[in-house]
Backbone as ProteinMPNN parsed JSONL, in Angstrom:
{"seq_chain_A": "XXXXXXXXXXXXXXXXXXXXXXXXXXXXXXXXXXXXXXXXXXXXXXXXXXXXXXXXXXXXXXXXXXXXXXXXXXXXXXXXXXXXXXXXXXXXXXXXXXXXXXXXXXXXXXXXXXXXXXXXXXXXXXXXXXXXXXXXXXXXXXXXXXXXXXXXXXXXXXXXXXXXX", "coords_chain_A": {"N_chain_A": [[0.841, -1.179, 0.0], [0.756, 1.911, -0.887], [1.216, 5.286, 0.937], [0.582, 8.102, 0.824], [1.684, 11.089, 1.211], [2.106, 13.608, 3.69], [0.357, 16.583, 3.704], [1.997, 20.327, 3.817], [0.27, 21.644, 5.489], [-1.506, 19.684, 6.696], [0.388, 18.469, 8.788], [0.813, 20.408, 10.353], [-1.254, 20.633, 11.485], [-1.298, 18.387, 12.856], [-1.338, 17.742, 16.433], [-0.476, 15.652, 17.921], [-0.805, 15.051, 20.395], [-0.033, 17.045, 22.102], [0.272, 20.499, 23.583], [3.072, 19.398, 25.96], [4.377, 19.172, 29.178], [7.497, 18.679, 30.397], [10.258, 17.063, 33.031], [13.26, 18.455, 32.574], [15.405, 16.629, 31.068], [18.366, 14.688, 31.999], [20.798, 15.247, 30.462], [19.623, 17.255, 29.056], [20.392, 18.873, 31.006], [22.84, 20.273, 31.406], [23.287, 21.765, 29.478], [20.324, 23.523, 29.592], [19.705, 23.512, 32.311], [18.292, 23.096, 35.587], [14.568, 21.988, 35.975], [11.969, 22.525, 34.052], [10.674, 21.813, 30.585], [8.719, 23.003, 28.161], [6.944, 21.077, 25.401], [5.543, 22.443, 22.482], [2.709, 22.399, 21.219], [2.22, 22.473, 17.16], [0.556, 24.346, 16.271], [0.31, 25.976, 18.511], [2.979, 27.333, 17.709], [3.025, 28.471, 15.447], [0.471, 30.176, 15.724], [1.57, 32.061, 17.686], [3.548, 32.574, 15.466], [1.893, 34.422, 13.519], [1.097, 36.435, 14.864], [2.996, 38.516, 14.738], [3.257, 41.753, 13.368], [3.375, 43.418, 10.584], [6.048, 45.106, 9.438], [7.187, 44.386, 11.801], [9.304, 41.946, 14.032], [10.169, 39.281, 14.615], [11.96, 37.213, 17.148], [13.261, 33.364, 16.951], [13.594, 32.408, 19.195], [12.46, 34.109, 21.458], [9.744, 33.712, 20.711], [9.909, 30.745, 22.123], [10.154, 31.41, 24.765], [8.026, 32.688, 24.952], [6.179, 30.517, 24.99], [7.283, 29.015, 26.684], [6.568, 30.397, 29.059], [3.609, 30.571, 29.236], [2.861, 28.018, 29.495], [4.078, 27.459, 31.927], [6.745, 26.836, 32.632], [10.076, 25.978, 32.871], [11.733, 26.37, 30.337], [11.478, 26.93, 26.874], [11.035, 24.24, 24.295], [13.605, 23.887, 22.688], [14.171, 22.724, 19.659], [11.981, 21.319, 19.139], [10.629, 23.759, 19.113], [11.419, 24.697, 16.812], [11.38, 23.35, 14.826], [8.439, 23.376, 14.073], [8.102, 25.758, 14.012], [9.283, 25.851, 11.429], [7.347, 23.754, 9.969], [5.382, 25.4, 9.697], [5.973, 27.562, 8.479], [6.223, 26.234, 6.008], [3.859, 25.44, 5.523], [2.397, 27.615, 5.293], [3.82, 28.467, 2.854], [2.363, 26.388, 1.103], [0.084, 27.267, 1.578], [0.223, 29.881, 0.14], [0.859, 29.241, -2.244], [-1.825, 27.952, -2.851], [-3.61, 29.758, -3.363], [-4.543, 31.15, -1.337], [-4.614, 34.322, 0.983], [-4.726, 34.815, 3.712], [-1.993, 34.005, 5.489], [0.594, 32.738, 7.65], [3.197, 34.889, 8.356], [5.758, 33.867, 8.073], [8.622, 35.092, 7.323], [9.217, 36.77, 8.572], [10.212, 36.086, 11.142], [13.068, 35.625, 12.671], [15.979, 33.63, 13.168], [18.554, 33.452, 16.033], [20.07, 36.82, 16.914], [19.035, 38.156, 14.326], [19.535, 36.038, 11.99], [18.326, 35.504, 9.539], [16.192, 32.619, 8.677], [17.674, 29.805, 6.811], [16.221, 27.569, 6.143], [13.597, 28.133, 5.665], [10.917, 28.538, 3.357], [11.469, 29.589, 0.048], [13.991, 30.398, 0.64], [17.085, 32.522, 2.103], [17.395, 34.331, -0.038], [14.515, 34.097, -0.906], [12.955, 35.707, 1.577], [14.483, 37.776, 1.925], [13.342, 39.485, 0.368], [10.403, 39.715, 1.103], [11.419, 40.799, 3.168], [12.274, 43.114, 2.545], [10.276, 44.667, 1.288], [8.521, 45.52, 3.404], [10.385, 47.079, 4.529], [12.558, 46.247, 5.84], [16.076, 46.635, 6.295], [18.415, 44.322, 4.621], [21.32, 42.481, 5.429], [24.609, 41.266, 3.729], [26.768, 39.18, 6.71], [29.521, 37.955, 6.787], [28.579, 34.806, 6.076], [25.889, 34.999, 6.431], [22.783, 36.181, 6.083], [21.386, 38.677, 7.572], [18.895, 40.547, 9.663], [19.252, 44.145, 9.447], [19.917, 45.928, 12.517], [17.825, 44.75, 13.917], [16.828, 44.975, 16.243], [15.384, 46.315, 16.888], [12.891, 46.483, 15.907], [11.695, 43.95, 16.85], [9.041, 42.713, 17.84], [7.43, 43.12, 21.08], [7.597, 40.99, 24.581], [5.388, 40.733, 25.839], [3.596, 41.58, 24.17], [3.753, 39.807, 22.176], [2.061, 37.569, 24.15], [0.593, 38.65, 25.406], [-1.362, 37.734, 23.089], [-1.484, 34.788, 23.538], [-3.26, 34.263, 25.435]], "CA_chain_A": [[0.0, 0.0, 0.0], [1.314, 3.614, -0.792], [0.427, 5.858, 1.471], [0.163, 9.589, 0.482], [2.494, 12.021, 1.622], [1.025, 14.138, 4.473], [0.952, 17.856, 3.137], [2.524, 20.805, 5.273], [-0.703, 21.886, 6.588], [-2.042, 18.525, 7.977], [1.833, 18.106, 9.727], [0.465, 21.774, 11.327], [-2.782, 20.392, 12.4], [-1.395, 17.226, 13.801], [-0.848, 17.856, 17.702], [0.167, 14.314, 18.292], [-0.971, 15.007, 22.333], [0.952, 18.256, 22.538], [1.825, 20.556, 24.518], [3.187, 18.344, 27.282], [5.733, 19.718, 29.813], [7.847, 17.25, 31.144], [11.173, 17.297, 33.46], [14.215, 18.768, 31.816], [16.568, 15.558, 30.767], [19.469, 15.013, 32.731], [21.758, 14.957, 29.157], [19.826, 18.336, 28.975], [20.651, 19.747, 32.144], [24.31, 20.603, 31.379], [22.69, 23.138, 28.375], [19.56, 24.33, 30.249], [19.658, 23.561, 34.031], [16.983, 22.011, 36.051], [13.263, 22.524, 35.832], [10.435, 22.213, 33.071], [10.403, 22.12, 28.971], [7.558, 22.642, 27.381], [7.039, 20.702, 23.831], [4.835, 23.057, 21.957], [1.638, 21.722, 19.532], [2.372, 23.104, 16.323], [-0.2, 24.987, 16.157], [0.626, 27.144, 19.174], [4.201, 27.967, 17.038], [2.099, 29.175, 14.231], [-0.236, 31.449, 16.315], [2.156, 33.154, 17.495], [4.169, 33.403, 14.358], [1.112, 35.168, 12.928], [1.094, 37.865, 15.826], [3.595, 39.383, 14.43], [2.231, 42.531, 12.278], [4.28, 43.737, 9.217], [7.003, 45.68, 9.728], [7.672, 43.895, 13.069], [9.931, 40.925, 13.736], [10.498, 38.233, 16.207], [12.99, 36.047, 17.167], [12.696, 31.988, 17.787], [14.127, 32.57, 21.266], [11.37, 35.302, 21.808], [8.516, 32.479, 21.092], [10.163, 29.867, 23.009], [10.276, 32.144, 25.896], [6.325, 32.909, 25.216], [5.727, 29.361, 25.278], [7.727, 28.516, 28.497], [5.751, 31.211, 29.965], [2.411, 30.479, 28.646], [3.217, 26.821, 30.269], [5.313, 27.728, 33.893], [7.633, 25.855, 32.176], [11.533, 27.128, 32.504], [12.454, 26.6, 28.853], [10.505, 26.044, 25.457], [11.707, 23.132, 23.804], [14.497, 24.236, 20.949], [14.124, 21.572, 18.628], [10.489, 21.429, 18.436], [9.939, 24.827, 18.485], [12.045, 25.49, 15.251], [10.961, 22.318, 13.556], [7.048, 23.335, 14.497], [8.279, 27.391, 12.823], [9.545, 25.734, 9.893], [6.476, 23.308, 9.3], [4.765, 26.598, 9.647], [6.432, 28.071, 7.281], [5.877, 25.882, 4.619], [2.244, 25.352, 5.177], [2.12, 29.007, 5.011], [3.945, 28.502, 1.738], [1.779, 25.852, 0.437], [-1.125, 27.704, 1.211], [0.156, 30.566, -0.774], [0.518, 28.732, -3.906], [-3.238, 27.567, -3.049], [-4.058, 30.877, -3.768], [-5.042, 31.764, 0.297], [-3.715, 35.417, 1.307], [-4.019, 35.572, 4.922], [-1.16, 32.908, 5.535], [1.462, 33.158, 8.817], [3.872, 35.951, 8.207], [7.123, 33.148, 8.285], [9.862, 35.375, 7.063], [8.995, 37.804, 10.076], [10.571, 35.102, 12.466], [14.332, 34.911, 12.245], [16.736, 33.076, 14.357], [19.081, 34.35, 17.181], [20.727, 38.076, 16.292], [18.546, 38.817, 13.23], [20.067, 35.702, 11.093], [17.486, 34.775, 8.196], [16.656, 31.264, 8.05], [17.877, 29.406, 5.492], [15.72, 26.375, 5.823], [12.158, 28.572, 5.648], [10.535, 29.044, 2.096], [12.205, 30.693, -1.011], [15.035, 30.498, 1.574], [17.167, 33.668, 2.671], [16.467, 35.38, -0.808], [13.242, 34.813, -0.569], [13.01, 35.914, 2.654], [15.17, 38.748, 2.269], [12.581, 40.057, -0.235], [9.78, 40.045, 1.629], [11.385, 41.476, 4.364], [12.797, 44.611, 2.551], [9.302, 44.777, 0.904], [8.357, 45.898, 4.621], [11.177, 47.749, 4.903], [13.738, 45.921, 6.751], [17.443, 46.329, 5.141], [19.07, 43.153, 4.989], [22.335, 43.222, 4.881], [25.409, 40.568, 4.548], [27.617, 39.172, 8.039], [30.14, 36.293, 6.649], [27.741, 34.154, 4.669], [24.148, 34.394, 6.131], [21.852, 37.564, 5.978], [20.585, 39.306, 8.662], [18.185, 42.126, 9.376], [20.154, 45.403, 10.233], [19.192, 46.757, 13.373], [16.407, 43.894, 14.039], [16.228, 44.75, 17.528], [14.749, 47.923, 17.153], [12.185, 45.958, 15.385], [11.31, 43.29, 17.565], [7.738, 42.43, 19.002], [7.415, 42.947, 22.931], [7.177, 39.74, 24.577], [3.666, 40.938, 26.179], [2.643, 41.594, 23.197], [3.02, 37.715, 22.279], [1.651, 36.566, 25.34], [-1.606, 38.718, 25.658], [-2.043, 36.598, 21.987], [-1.713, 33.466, 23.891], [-4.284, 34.588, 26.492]], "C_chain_A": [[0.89, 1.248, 0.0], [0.625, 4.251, 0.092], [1.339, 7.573, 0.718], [0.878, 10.475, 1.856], [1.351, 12.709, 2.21], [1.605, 15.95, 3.787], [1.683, 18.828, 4.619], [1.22, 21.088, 6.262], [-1.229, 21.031, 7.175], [-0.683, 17.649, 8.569], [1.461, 19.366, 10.675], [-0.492, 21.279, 12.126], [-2.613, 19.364, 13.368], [-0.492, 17.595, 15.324], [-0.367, 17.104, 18.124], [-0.038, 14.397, 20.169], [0.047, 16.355, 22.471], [-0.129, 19.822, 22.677], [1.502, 19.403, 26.056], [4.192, 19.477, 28.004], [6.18, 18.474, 30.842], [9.362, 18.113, 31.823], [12.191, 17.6, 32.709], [15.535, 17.562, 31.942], [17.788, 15.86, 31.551], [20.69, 15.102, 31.675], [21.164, 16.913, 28.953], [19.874, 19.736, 30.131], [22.227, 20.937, 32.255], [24.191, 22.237, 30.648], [21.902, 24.395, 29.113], [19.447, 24.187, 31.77], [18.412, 22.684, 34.336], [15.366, 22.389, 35.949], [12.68, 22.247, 34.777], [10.98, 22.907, 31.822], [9.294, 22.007, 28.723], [7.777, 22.429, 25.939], [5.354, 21.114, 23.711], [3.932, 21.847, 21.016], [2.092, 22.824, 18.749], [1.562, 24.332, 15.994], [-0.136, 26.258, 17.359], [1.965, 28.212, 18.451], [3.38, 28.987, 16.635], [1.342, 30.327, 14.871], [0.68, 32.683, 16.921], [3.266, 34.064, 16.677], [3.152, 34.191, 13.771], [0.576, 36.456, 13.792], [1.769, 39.008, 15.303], [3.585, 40.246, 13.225], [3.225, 43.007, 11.504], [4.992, 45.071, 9.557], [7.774, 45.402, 11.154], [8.384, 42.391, 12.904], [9.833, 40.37, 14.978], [11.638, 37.026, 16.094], [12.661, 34.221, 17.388], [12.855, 32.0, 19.116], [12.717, 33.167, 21.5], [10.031, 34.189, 22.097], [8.694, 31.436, 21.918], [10.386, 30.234, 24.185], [8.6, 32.273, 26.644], [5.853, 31.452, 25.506], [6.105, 28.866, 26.653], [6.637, 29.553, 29.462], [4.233, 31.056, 30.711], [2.334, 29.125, 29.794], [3.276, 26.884, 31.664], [5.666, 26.837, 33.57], [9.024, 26.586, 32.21], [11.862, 27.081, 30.944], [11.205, 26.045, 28.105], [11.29, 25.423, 25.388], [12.457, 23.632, 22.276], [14.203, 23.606, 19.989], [12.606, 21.914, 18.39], [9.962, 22.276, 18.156], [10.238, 25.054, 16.926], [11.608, 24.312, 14.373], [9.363, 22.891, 13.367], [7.375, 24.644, 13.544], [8.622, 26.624, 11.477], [8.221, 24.765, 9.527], [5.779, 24.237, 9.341], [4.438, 27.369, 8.975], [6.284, 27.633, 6.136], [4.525, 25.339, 4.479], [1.599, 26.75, 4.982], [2.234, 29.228, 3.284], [2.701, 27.958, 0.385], [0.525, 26.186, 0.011], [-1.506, 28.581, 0.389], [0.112, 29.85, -1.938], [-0.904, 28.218, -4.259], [-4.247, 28.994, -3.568], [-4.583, 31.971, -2.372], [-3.713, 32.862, 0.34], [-3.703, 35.806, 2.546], [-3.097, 34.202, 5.298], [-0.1, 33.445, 6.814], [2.979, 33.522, 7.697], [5.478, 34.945, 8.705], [8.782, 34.561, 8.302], [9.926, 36.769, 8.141], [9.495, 37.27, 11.547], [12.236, 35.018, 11.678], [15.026, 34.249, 13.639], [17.732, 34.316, 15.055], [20.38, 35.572, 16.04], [20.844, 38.116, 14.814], [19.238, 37.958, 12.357], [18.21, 35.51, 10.467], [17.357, 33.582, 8.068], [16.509, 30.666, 6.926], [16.83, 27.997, 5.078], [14.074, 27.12, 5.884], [11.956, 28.666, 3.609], [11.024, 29.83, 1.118], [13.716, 30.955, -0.051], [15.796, 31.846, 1.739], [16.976, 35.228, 1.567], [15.388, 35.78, -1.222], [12.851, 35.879, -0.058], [13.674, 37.641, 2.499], [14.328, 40.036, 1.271], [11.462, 40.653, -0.106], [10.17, 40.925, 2.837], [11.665, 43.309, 3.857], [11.169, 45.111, 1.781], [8.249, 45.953, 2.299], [9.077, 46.754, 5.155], [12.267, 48.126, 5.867], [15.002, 46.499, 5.759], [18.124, 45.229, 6.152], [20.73, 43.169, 4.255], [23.452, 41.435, 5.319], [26.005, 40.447, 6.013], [28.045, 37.491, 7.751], [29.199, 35.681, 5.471], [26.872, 33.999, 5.193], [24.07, 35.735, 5.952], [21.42, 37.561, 7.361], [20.194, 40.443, 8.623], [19.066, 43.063, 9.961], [19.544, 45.93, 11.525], [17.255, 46.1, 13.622], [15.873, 44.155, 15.307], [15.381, 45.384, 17.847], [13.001, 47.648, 16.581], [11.011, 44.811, 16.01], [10.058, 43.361, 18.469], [7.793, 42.461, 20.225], [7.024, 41.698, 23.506], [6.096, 39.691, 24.967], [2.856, 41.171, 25.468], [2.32, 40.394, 22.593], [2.158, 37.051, 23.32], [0.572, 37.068, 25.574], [-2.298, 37.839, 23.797], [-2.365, 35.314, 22.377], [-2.864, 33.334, 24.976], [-5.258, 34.126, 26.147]], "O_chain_A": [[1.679, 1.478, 0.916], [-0.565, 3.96, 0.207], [2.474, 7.786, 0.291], [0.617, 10.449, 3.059], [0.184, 12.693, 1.819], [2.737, 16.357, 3.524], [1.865, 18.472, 5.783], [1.158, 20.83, 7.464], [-1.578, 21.322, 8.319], [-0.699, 16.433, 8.763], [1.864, 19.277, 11.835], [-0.551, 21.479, 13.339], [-3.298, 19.221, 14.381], [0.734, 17.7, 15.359], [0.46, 17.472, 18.958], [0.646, 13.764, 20.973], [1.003, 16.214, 23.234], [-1.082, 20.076, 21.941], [0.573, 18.944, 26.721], [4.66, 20.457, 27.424], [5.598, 17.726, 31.628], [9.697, 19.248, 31.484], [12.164, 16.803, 31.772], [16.442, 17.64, 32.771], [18.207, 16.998, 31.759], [21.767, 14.994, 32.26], [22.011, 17.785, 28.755], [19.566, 20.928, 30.101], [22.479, 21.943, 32.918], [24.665, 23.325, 30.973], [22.269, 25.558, 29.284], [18.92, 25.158, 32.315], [17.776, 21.891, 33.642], [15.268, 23.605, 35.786], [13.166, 21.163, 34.454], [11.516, 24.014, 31.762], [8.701, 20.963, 28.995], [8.482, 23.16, 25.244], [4.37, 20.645, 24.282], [4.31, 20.853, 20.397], [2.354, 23.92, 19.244], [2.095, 25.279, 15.415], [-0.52, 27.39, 17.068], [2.01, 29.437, 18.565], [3.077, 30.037, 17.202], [1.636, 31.462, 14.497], [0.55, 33.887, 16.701], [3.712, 35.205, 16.8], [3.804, 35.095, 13.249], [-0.231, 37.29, 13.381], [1.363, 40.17, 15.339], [3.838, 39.744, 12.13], [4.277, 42.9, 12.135], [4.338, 46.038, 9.948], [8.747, 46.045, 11.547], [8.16, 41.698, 11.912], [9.512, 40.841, 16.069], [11.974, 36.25, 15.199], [11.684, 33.946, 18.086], [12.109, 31.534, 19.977], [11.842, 32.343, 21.766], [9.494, 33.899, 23.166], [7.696, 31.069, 22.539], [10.895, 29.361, 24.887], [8.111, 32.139, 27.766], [5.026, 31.349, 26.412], [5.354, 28.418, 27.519], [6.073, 29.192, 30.495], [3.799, 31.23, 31.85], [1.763, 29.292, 30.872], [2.483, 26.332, 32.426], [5.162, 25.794, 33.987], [9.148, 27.676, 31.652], [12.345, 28.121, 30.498], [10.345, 25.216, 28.403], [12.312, 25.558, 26.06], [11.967, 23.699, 21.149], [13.804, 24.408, 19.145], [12.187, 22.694, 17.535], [9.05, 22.288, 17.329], [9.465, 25.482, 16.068], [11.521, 24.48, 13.156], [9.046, 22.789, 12.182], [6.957, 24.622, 12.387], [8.048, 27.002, 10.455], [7.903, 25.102, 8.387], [4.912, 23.827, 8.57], [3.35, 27.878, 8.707], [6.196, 28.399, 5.177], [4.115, 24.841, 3.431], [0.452, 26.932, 4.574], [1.413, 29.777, 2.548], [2.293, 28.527, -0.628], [-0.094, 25.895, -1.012], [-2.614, 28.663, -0.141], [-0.899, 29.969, -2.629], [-1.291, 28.034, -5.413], [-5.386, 29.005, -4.037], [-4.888, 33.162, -2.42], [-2.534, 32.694, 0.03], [-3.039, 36.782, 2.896], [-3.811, 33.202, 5.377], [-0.018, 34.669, 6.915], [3.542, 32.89, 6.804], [6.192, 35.365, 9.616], [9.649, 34.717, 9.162], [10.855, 37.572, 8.22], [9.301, 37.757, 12.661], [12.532, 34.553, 10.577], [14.658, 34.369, 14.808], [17.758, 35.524, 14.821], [21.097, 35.356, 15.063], [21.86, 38.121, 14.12], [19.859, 38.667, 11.566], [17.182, 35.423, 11.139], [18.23, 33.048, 7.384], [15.577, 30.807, 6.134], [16.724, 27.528, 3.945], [13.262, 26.28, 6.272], [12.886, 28.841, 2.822], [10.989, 31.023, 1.419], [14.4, 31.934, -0.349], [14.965, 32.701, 1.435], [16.681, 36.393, 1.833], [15.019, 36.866, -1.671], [12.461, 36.866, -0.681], [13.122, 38.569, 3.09], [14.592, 41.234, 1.377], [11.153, 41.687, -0.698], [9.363, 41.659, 3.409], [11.398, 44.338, 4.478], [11.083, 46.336, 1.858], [7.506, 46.895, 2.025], [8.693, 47.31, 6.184], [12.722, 49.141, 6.394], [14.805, 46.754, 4.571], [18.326, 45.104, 7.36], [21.174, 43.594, 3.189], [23.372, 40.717, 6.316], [25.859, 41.459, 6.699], [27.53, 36.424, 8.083], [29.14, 36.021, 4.29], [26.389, 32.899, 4.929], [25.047, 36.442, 5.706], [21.166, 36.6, 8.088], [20.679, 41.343, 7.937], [19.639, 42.753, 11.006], [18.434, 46.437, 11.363], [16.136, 46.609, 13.553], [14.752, 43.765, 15.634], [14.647, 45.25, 18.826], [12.082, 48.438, 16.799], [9.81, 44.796, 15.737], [10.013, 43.916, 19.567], [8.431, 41.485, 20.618], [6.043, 41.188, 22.965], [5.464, 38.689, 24.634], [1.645, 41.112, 25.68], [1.199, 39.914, 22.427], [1.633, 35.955, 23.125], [-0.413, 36.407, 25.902], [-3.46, 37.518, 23.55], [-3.266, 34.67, 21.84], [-3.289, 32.22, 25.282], [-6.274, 34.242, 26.833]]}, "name": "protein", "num_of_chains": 1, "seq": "XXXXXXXXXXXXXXXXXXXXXXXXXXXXXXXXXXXXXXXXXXXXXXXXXXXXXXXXXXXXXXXXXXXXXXXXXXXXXXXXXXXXXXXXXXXXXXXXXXXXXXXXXXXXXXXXXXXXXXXXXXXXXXXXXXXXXXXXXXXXXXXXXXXXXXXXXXXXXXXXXXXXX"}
């Protein structure tokens, strides 16, 4: 039997029992210390990647902060958050090519100190298109992109978190 590739948006929809918060691994204690991860549902990523209103930016840290919060959890979960932003991202994509125009605002999320990620949609020249479209300037550092002066830019974290309310 073939089975049929799952698209990005029903990998968004599937919660699989999430969020959980469980004890912080003793393998990841060395990284983050002791106390509570929360592993995000995908669908919480996404909501609050779509908080963020055009000409504003956010970091992954920033959401994985809102999520630990949201929780009383000490840390979001790294991994799942950024895998959960990037299936995000490309169900955002997919939906654009469906012809849907309110879609989550992906290239408005970069990783830590304003890099661009390279693994989101149309990847950092995409990305770097829409963003100056908005009226970021993106500017080389070595070999990724990053927004210039992203900080100044940056969503308040209360402003994520009365979204999660």
């Amino acid at each position: 039997m073939i089975r049929k590739k799952k698209s990005w948006v029903e990998k968004l929809n599937n919660s699989k029992g999430l969020p959980r918060v469980a004890e912080i691994t003793k393998k990841m204690r060395k990284k983050w210390g002791k106390g509570t991860i929360v592993i995000p549902a995908p669908l919480e990523v996404d909501a609050l990647m779509r908080q963020v209103p055009r000409g504003k930016l956010v970091t992954i840290n920033q959401i994985r902060v809102a999520l630990a919060k949201k929780h009383n959890a000490t840390i979001g979960c790294p991994i799942t958050t950024g895998i959960f932003a990037s299936i995000a991202a490309h169900a955002a994509d997919e939906q654009r090519e469906e012809g849907i125009k309110d879609i989550t605002p992906y290239w408005r999320v970069l990783r830590a100190d304003g890099v661009i990620n390279p693994k989101y949609p149309g990847g950092v020249e995409g990305q770097r298109t829409l963003l100056e479209e908005e009226g970021h300037t993106v500017i080389p550092r070595g070999k990724k992109l990053v927004v210039a002066d992203y900080v100044k830019s940056l969503v308040k974290l209360h402003d994520l978190m009365v979204s999660l309310a």
